[in-house]
N, C-alpha and C positions, 0 to 999 in steps of 0.2 A: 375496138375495145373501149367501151366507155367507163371512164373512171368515175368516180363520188366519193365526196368526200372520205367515207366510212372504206375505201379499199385502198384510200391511197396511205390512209393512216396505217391498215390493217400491213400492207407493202412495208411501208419504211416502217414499221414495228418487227416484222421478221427479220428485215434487212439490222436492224440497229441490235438483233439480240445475236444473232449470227456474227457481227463482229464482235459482239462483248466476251462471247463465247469461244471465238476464235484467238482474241486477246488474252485471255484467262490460259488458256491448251500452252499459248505461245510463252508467258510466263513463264507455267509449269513445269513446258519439256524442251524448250527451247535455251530459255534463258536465265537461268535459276539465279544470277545474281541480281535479279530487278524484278523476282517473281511481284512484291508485294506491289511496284508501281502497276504494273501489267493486270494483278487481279483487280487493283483499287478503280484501273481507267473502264476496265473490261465489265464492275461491277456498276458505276455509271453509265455505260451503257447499256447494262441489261434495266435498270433502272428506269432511265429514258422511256426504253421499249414498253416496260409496264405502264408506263404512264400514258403512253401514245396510245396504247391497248386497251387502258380504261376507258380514255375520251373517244373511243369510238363509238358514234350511236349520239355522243351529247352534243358534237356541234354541229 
């Protein structure tokens, strides 16, 4: 399986919205006294993700 640059980004961009995501759920219905730190960390790394998302293609 050969990686390039453009799938490894594309990789760690799924992987990094899927825990933001995961984080956010866990705030939600898990934790509700630290929902806002849980959405704020989880909102960072959907963030991340778009951004790793965008530079696909440009390095």
């Amino acid at each position: 399986m050969g990686l390039n640059k453009n799938k490894i980004f594309g990789y760690t961009a799924l992987i990094l919205m899927l825990l933001g995501t995961g984080l956010i759920l866990l705030g939600v219905f898990m934790y509700k006294e630290y929902t806002i730190g849980f959405t704020v960390m989880g909102l960072g790394f959907n963030a991340t993700a778009w951004a790793f998302n965008a530079l696909r293609g440009r390095i």
